[in-house]
C-alpha positions as CSV (number, residue, x, y, z in Angstrom):
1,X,-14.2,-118.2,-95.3
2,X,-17.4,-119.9,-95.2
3,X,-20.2,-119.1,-97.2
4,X,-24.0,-120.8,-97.2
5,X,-24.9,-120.0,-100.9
6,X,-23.3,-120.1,-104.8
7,X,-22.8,-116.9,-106.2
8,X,-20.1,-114.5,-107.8
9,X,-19.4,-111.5,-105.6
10,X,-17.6,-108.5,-106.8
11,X,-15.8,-106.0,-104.8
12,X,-14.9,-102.8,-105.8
13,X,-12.5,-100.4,-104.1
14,X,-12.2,-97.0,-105.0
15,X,-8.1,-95.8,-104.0
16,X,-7.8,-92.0,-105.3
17,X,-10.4,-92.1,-108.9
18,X,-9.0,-95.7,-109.5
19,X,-10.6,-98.9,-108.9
20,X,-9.5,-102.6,-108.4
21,X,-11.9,-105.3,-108.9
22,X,-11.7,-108.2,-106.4
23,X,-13.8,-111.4,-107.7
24,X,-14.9,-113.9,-105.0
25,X,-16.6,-117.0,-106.4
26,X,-18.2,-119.2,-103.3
27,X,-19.2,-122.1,-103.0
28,X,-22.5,-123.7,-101.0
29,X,-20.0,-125.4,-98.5
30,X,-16.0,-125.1,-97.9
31,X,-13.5,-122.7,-97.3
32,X,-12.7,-120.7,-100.6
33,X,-10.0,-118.5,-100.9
34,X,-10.2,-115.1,-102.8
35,X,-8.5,-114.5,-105.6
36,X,-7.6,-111.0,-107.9
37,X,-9.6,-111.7,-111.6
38,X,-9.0,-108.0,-112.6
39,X,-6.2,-105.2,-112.0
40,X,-6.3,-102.1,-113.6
41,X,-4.7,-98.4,-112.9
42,X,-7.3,-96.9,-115.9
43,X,-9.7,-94.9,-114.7
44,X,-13.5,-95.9,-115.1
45,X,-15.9,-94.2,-116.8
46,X,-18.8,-93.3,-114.8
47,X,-22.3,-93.4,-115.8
48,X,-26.4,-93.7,-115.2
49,X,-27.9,-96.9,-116.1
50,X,-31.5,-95.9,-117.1
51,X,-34.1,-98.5,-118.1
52,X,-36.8,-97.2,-120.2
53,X,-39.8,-99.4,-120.7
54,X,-42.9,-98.8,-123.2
55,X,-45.5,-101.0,-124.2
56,X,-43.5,-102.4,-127.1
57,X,-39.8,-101.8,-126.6
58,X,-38.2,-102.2,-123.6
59,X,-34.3,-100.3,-123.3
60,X,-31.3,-100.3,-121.3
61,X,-29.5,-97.4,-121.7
62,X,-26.0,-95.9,-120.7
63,X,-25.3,-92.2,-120.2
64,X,-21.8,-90.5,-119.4
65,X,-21.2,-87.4,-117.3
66,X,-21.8,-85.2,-120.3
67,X,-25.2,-87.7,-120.8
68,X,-23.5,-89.0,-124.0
69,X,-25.5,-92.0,-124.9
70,X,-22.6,-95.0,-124.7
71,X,-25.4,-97.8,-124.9
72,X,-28.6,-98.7,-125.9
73,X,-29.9,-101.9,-126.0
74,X,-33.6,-102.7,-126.9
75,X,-35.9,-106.0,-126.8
76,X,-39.6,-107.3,-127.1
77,X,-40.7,-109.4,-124.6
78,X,-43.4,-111.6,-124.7
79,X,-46.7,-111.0,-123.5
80,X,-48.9,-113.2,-121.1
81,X,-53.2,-113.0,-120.6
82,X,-54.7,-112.0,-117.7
83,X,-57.4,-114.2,-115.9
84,X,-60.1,-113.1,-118.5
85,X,-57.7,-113.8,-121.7
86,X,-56.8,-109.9,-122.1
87,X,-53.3,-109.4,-123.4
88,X,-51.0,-107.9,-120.4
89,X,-47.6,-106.8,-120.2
90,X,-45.8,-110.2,-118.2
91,X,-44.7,-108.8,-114.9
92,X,-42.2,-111.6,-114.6
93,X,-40.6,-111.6,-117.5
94,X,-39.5,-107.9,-117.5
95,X,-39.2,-108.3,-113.5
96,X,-36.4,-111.3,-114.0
97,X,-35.1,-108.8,-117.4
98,X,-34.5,-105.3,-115.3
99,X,-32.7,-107.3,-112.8
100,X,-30.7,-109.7,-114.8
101,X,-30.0,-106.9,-117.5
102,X,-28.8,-104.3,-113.6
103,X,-26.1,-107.6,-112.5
104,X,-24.6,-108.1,-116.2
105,X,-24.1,-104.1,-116.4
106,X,-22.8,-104.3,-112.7
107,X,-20.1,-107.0,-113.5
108,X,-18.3,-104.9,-116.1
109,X,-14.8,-103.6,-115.7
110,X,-14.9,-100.9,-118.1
111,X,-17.8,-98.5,-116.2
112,X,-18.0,-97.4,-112.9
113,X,-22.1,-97.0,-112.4
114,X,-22.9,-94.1,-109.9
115,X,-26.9,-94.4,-110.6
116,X,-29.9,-96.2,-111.5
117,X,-33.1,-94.7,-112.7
118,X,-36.4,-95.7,-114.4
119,X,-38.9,-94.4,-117.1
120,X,-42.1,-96.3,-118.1
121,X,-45.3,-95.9,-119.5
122,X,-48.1,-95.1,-117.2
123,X,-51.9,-96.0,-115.8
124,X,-50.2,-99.8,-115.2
125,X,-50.5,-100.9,-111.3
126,X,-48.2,-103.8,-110.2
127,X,-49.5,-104.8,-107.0
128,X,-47.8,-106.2,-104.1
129,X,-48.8,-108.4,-100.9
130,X,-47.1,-108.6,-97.5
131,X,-44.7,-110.4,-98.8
132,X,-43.6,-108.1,-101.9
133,X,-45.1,-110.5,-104.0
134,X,-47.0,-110.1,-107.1
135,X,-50.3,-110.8,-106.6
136,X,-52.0,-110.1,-109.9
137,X,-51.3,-109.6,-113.3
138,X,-50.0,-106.1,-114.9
139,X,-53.7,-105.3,-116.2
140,X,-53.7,-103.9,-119.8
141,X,-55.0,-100.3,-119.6
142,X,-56.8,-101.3,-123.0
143,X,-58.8,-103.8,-121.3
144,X,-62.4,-102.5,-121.4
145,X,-63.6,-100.9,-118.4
146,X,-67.3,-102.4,-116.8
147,X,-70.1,-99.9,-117.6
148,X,-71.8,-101.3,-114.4
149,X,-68.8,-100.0,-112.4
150,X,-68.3,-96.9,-114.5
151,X,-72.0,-96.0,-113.7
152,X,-71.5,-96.7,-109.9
153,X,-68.4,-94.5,-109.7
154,X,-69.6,-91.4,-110.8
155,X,-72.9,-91.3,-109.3
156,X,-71.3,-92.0,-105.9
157,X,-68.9,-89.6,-106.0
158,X,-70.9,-86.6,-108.4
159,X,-70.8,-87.2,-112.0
160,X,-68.0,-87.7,-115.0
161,X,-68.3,-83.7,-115.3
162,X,-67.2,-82.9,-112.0
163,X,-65.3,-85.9,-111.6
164,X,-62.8,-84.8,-114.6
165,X,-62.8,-81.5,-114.0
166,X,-61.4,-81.8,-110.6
167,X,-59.1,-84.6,-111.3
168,X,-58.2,-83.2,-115.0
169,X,-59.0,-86.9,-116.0
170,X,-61.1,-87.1,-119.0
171,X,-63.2,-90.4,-118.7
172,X,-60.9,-93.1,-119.8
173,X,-62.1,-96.6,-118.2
174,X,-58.9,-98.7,-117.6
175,X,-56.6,-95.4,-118.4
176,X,-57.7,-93.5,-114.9
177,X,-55.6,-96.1,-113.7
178,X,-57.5,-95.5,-110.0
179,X,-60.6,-97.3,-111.7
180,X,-58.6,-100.2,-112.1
181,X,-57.9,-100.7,-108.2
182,X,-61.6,-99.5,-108.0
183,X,-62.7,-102.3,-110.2
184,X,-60.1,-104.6,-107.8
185,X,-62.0,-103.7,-104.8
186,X,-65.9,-104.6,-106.3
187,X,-65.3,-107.4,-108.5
188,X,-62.0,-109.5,-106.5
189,X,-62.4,-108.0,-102.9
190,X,-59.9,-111.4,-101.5
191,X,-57.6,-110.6,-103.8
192,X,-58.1,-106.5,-103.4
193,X,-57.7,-107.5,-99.6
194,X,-54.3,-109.0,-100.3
195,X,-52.9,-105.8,-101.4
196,X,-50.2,-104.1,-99.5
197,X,-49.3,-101.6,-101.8
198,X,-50.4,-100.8,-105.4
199,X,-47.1,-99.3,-107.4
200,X,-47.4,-97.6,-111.2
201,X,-45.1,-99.8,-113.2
202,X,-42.1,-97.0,-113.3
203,X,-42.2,-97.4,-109.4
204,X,-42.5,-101.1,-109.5
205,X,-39.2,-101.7,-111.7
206,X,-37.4,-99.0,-109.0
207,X,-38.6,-101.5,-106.3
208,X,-37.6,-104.4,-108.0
209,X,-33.9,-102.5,-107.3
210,X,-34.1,-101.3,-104.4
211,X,-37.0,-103.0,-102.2
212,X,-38.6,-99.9,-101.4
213,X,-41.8,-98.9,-102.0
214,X,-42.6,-96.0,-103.2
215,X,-45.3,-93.1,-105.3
216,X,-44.3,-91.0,-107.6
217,X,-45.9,-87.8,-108.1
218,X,-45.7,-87.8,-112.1
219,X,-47.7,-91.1,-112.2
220,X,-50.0,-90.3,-109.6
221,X,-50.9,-86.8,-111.5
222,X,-51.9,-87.8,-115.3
223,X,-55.2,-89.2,-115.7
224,X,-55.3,-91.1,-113.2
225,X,-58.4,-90.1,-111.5
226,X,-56.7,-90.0,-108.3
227,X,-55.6,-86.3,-107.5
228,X,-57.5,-83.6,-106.5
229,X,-55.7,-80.8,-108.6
230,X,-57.9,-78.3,-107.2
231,X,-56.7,-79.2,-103.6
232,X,-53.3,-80.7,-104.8
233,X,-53.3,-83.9,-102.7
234,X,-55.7,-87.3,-103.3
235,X,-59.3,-86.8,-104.1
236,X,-61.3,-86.9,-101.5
237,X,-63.0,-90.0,-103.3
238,X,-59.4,-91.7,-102.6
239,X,-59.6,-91.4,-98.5
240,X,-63.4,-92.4,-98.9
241,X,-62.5,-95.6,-100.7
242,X,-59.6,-95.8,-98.6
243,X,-57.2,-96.6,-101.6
244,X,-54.2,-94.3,-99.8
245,X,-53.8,-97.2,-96.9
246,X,-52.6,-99.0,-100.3
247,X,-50.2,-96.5,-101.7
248,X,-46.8,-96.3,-100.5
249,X,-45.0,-92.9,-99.7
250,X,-45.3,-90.6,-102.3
251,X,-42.6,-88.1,-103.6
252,X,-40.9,-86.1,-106.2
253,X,-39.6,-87.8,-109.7
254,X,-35.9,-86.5,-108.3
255,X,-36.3,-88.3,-104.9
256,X,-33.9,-91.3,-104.8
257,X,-35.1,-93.9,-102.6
258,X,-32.1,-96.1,-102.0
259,X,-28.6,-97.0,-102.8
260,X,-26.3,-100.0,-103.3
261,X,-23.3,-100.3,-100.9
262,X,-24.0,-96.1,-100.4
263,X,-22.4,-95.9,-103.8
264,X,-24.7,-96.5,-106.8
265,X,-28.1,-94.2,-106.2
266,X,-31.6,-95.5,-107.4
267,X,-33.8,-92.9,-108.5
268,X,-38.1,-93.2,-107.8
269,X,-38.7,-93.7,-111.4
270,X,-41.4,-91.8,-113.3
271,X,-44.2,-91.8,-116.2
272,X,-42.5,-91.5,-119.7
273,X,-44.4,-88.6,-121.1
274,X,-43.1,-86.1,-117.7
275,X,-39.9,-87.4,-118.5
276,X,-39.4,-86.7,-121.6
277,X,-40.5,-83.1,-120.9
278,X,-37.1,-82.8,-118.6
279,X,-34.5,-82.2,-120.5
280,X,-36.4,-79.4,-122.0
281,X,-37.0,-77.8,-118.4
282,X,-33.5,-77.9,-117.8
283,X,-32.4,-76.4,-120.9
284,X,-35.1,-73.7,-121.2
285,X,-36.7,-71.2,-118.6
286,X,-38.8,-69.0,-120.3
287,X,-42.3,-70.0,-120.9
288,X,-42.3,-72.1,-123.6
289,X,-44.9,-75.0,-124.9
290,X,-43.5,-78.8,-126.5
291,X,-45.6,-80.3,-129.5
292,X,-44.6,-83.9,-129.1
293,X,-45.8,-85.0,-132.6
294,X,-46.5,-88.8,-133.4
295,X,-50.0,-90.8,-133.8
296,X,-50.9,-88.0,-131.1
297,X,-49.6,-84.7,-131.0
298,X,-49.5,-83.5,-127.9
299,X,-49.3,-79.8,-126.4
300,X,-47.7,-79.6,-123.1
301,X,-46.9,-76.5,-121.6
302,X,-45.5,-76.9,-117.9
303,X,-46.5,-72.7,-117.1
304,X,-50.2,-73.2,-117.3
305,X,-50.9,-73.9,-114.0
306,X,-54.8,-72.7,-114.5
307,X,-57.8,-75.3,-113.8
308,X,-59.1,-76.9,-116.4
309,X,-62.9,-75.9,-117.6
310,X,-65.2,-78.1,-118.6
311,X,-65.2,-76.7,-121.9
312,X,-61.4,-77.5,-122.5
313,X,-61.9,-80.9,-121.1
314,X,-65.2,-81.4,-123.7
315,X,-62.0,-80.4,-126.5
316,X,-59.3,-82.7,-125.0
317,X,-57.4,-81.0,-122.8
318,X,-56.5,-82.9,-119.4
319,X,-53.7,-81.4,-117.0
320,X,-50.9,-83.6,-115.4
321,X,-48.1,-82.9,-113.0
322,X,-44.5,-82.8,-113.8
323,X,-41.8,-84.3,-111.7
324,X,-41.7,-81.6,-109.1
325,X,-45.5,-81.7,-108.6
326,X,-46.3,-78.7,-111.1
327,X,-49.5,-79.0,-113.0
328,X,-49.1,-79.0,-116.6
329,X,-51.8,-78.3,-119.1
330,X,-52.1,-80.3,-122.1
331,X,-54.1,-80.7,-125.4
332,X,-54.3,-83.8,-127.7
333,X,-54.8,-83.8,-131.5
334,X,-54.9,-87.1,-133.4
335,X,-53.0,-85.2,-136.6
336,X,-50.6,-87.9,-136.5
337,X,-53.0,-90.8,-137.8
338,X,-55.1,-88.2,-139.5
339,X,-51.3,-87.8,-141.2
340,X,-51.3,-91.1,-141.8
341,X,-54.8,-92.2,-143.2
342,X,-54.4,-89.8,-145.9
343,X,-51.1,-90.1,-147.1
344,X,-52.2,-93.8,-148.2
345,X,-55.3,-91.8,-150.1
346,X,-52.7,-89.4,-151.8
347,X,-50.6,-92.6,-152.5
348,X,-53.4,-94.5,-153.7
349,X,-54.9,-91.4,-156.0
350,X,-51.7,-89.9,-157.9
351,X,-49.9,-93.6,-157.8
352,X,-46.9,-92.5,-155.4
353,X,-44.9,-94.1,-152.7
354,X,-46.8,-94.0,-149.3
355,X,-43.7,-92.1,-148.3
356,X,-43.6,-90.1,-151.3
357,X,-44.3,-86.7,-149.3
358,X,-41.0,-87.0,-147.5
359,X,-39.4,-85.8,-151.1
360,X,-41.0,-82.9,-150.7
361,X,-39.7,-79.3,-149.6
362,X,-42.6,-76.7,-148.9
363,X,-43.4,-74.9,-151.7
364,X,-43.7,-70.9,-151.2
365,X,-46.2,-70.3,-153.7
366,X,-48.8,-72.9,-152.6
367,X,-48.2,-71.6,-149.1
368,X,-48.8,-68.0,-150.5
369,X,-51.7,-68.8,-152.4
370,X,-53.7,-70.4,-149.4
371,X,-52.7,-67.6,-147.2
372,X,-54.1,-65.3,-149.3
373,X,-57.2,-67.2,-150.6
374,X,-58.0,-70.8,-150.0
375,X,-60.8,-72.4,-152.4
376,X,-61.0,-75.4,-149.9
377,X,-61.1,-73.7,-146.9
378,X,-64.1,-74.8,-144.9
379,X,-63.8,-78.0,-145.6
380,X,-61.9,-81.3,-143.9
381,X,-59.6,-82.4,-146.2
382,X,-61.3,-86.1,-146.0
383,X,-64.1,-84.7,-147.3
384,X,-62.1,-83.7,-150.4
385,X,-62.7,-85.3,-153.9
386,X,-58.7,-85.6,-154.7
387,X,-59.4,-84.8,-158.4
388,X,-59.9,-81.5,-157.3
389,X,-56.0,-80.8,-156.9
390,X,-53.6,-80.3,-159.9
391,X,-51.4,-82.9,-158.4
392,X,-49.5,-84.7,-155.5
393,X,-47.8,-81.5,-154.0
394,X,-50.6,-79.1,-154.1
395,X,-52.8,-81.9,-152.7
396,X,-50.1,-82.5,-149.6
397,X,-50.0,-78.7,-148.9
398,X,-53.0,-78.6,-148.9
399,X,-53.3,-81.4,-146.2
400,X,-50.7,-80.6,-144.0
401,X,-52.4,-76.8,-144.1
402,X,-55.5,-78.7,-142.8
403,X,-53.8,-80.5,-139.9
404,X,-51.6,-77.1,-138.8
405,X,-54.7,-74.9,-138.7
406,X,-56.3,-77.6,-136.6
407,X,-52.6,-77.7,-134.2
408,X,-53.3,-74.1,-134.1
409,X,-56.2,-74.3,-132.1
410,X,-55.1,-77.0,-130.5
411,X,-51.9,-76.1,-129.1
412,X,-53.9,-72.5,-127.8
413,X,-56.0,-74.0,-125.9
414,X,-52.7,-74.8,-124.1
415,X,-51.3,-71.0,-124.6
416,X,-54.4,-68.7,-123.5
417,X,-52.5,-65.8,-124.2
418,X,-49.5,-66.5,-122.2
419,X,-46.1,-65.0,-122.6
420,X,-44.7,-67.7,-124.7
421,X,-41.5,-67.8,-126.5
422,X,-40.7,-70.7,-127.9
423,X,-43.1,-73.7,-129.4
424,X,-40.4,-76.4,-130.0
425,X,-42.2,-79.9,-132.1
426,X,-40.1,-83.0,-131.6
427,X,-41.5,-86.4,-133.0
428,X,-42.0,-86.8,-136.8
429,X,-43.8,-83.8,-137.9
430,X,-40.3,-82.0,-136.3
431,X,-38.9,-83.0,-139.5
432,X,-41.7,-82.1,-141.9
433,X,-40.9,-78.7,-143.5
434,X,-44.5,-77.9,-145.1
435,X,-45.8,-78.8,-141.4
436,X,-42.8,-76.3,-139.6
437,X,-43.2,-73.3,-142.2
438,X,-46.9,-73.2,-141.6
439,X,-46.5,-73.1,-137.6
440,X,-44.3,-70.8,-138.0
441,X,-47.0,-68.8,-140.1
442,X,-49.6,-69.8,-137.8
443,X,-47.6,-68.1,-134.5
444,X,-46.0,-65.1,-136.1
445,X,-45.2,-63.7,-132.2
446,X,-43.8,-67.0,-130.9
447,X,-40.3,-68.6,-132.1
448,X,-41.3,-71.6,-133.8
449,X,-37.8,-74.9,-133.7
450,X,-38.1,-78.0,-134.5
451,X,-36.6,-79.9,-131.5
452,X,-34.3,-83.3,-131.8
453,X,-33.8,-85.0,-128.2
454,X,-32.6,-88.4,-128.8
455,X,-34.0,-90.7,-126.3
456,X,-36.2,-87.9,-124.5
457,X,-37.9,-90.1,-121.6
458,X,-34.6,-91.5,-120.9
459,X,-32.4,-88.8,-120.9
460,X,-35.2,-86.7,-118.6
461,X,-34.5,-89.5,-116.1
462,X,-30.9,-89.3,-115.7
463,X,-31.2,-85.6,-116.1
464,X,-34.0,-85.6,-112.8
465,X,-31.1,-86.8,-110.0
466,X,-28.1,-85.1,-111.9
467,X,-27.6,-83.5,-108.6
468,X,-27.1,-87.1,-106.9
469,X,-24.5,-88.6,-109.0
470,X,-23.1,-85.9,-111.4
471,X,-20.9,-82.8,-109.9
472,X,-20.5,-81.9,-113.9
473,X,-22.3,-78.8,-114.8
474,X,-25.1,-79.8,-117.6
475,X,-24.5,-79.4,-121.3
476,X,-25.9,-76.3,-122.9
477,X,-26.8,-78.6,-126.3
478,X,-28.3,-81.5,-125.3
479,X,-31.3,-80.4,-127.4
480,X,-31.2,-80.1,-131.4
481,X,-32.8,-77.2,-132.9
482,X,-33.7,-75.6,-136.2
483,X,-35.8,-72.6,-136.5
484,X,-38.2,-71.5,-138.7
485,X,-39.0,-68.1,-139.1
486,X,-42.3,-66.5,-140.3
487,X,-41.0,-64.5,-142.6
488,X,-39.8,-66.8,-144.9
489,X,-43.2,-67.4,-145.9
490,X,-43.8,-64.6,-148.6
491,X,-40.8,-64.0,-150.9
């Protein structure tokens, strides 16, 4: 056998659920002859390799048939600057990770991998020439956005109002991740020329697998300035600009868009934040709305498909579509830095731990007493003079009463008197119990749990081409919950 380049090939040979491994190193020039490195009669266990990629952390993860986490491994990697000195995500360096990271998992013995699928964080563009090469850098969506350009945009096409209304994209400069190929086009038309296709980042990393280019609906719909929600295809803006020459095929988050040897499926890839909404539309389908609590707490609810007003986009709400192409309304509530910022005060003030407050259960008669009467109601509770408050606890209660009432109107922006039955909170304020017991008090109608999905955007994108790899039925406890119940509140 005669071979023209080094490498290590491995066979595998599925003979009735078992498989023999057949090793074949080669060298550049020569007849080699192959040789058996492995022999086993054990069956494999199968799995989905999924790589999840935020700003900071960047995963590899394992999932069984019963999407049992078997693996997770995490790393930083190093950023670069783009050609103004911005920080950027380096498009090589996680390029060269995903696919050294996809051939050490494919060389093990011990797993048989049946799919591959991707979750990242969104309003990135990685864009590609002729060539499939990269041809710029991975632009921070921090990086500041030109006010020239921002001023040319919206007069041309009829004003931020209208703009965001019809795309449910608040103004966001770099975030409307459209502006950044808009700012491609007017301030590096050679290089804007040079573009073959523009791919959001989760669609990139697929790509990097499979070689085929592709657009996912879920990155396409949030924020990005680019979809018409009113007629549910590109903004007319888009076609005018002629940006959809540079997208590639767009799709569904379930599509897959390849496969290795017909054997291991690669999925499309999609935007974290849809993902992680998944596993909760395959558990639950009654309507229900998801408080994903961090420095943002967000309220999604996927069965609000009504248009956004101008006077829910003025309070934060923005719509964006899930992985089948389904609006999903949305609010945004900075409570989780609010959280934060005062917690240090409290610290500061009674001369406690910063994380002091997580001794703390919720205490009925503080509850009680602002329920029935509050003597601070009216007021923000930065605006506060601390040495108002008997001590640390009432002071807490009395902040975390703050921040709910302020969810409450939040999160039913999102609700508008919908049939809801359920509000589930994951994220950090899911394990807060002053924070639960006064939701719970705050929707009496509506069953209030807090939700535990570990690895949420992960799990949502193994869960999104179940069909294509798994013939298991799903698990019926994939999600964690505890509820809290209203009536708990007055004793």
């Amino acid at each position: 056998m005669r071979r023209d380049c080094e490498m290590v090939a491995s066979f595998r040979l599925l003979v009735s659920g078992f498989q023999y491994a057949v090793h074949s190193p080669q060298s550049a020039i020569g007849d080699v002859s192959l040789f058996i490195t492995h022999y086993s009669l054990l069956p494999l266990t199968s799995v989905i390799v999924i790589f999840d990629v935020g700003k900071t952390n960047k995963k590899i993860l394992l999932f069984d048939e019963q999407y049992k986490l078997l693996q997770e491994e995490s790393t930083q990697l190093k950023e670069t600057t783009d050609e103004d000195g911005f920080p950027c995500e380096d498009v090589n360096l996680l390029t060269k990770w995903v696919q050294q990271k996809f051939s050490e998992i494919l060389l093990r013995k011990d797993i048989d991998v049946k799919a591959v699928n991707f979750s990242a964080y969104g309003a990135s563009f990685v864009h590609l020439d002729e060539g499939s090469n990269v041809v710029t850098p991975l632009y921070n969506y921090l990086k500041p956005y030109p006010q020239n350009l921002t001023k040319q945009f919206y007069h041309t096409y009829g004003g931020e109002e209208l703009i965001a209304r019809e795309t449910a994209s608040p103004v966001l400069g770099s975030l409307n991740s459209g502006m950044q190929l808009y700012r491609l086009k007017y301030e590096k038309p050679e290089v804007y020329k040079n573009i073959k296709y523009a791919l959001h980042l989760p669609q990139y990393l697929s790509f990097s697998i499979s070689k085929a280019p592709s657009t996912d609906i879920s990155s396409v719909g949030c924020h990005t300035n680019l979809w018409s929600f009113i007629k549910n295809g590109y903004h007319d803006w888009v076609y005018t600009e002629r940006f959809d020459k540079k997208f590639a095929p767009l799709y569904n988050g379930d599509k897959i868009v390849g496969s290795i040897d017909d054997k291991i499926q690669i999925g499309i890839g999609l935007h974290d934040s849809s993902a992680a909404l998944i596993p909760y539309l395959t558990s639950f389908h009654e309507p229900f709305v998801l408080i994903s609590t961090g420095t943002w707490c967000i309220s999604l609810n996927p069965f609000n498909h009504t248009e956004l007003t101008g006077e829910e986009l003025r309070q934060d709400c923005l719509c964006y579509l899930s992985y089948d192409g389904k609006p999903v309304k949305a609010s945004r509530l900075f409570a989780g830095y609010e959280h934060e910022q005062q917690v240090k005060r409290l610290a500061a003030h009674f001369q406690k731990a910063i994380d002091y407050y997580q001794t703390l259960g919720w205490n009925v008669a503080l509850l009680n007493e602002m329920q029935s009467g509050n003597k601070f109601s009216g007021r923000s509770f930065s605006e506060l003079d601390l040495v108002e408050f008997t001590g640390y606890e009432e002071a807490y209660h009395q902040l975390m009463w703050n921040i709910v009432q302020q969810q409450a109107m939040s999160t039913n922006l999102v609700i508008k008197g919908m049939a809801v039955k359920r509000i589930f909170v994951d994220g950090g304020f899911g394990k807060n119990p002053v924070y639960m017991n006064l939701l719970a008090k705050a929707f009496p109608g509506i069953e209030v749990y807090a939700a535990t999905v570990p690895q949420a955007s992960a799990l949502g994108a193994a869960l999104v081409i179940h069909h294509h790899w798994n013939k298991n039925p799903l698990r019926a406890d994939m999600i964690g919950l505890k509820y809290y119940s209203n009536t708990k509140m007055i004793k």
